[in-house]
N, C-alpha and C positions, 0 to 999 in steps of 0.2 A: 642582724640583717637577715639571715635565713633562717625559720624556724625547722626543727626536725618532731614531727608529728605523726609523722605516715610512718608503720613498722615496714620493713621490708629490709631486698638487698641494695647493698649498694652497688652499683654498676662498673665501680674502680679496684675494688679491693675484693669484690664478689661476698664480704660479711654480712648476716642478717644485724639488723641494727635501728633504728630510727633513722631516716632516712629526709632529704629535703627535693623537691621536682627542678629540674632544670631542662629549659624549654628550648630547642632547637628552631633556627626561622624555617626550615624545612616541616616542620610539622611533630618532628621527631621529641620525644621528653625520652631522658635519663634519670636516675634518682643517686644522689651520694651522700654517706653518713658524715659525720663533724670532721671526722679526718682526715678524709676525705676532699671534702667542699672548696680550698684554694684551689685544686692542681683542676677539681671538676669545672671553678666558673672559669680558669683559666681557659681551659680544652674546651669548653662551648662557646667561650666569647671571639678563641680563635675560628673556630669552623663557623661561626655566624659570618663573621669579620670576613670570611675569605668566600663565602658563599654567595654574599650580597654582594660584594669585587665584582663575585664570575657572573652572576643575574646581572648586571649593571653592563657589564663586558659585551655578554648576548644581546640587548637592547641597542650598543651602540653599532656593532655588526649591520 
């Protein structure tokens, strides 16, 4: 499911490595290596999840 292509850091564990992009709805991308990648799609999928709540929240105000 995620390829790792791109050398770099990983943004979770801070090791140079192959690295895979994870894209924030705010505009923001982080990058995490294999080891990495559950706890990272977990922690973006939460802060997407909870980001698009509070935009959705603002609208109904």
């Amino acid at each position: 499911m995620y390829t790792f292509t791109i050398e770099g850091f990983c943004d979770w564990c801070q090791k140079p490595n192959y690295v895979t992009k994870h894209q924030y709805v705010d505009g923001k991308c982080h990058f995490s290596c294999e080891g990495c990648v559950n706890y990272a799609a977990m922690d973006v999928r939460q802060f997407n999840q909870a980001e698009l709540e509070y935009r959705d929240s603002l609208c109904k105000s």
